[in-house]
C-alpha positions in Angstrom: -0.2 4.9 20.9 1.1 7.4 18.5 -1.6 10.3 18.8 -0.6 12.0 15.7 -1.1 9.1 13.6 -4.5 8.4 15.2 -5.7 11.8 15.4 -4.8 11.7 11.4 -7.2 8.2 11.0 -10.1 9.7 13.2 -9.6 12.5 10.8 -9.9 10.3 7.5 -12.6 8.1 8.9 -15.1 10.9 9.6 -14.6 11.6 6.0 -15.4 7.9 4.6 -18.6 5.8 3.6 -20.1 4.2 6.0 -20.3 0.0 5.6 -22.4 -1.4 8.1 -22.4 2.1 9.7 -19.0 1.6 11.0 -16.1 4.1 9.5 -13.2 2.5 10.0 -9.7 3.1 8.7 -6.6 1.2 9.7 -2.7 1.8 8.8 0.6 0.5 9.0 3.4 2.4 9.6 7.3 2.0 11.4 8.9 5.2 13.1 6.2 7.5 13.4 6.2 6.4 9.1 2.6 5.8 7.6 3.6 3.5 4.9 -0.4 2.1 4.2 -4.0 2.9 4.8 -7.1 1.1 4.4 -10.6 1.2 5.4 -13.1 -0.7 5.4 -15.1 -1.2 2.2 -17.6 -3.2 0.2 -15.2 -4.5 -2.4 -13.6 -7.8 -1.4 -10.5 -9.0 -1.6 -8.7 -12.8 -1.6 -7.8 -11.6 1.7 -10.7 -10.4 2.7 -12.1 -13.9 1.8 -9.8 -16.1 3.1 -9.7 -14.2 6.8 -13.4 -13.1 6.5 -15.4 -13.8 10.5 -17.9 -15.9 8.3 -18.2 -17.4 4.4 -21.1 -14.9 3.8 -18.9 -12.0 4.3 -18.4 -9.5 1.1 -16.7 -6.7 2.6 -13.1 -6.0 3.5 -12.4 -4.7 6.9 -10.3 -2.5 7.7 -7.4 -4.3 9.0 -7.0 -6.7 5.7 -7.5 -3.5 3.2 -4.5 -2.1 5.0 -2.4 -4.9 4.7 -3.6 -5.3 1.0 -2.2 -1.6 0.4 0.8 -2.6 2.1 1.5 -6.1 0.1 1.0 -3.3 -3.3 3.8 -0.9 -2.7 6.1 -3.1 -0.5 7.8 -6.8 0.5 5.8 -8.8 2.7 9.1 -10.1 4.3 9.1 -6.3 6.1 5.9 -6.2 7.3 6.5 -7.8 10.7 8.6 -4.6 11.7 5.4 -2.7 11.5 2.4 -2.1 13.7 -0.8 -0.9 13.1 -3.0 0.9 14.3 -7.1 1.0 14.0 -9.4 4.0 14.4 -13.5 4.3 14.1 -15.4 7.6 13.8 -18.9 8.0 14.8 -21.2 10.6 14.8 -23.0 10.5 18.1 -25.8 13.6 18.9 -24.5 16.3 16.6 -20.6 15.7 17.1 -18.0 13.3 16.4 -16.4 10.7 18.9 -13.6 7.8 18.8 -16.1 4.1 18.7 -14.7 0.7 19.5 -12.4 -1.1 16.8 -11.2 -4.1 18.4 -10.5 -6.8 16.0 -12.6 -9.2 14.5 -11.7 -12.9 14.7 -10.9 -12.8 10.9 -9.1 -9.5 11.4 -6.8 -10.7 14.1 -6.1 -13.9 12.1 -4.4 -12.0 8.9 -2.3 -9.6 11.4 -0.9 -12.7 12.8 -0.3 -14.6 10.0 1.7 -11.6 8.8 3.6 -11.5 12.2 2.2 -8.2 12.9 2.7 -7.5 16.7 1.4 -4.2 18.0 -1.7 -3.3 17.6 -3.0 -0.6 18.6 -7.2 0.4 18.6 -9.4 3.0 19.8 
């Protein structure tokens, strides 16, 4: 895992609204390159709703508002050569600390549809 990268999400997640109480950000990047963040958020997306867990789900997670970013600025045909990488903060009796990210079912679904391969989660 590259630690400057996810010392840089911790960073940017302690800074975000909470959604569900979870702070989560989530990027893409290729050599050591950061080339899209996202976090998660109470907009939705067509993403969001076609790799949501369940059918009542209005949010965007991390993972699929990272790969929205990406699908913005860049060709999807690329996007296999990147990994990403997934980060939550939480503030735990006064002080910060790294919290569980894994992937949700939904989540795991759109990074393999997009043939991402390394993942990476605190």
């Amino acid at each position: 895992m590259n630690r400057k990268i996810e010392a840089r999400l911790f960073e940017i997640a302690k800074t975000i609204e909470p959604v569900g109480q979870a702070r989560v950000v989530a990027c893409l990047f290729k050599r050591n390159k950061i080339l899209a963040i996202g976090t998660n958020s109470r907009r939705t997306s067509i993403l969001a709703r076609r790799y949501s867990k369940n059918n009542l789900s209005l949010c965007d997670d991390a993972e699929v508002n990272c790969i929205n970013r990406y699908l913005e600025k860049y060709n999807k045909d690329k996007i296999h050569e990147c990994s990403m990488m997934i980060v939550r903060a939480k503030f735990v009796d006064g002080k910060w600390e790294r919290g569980k990210c894994k992937p949700c079912s939904g989540c795991k679904s759109c990074i393999s549809y997009f043939g991402i391969k390394e993942v990476y989660y605190t």
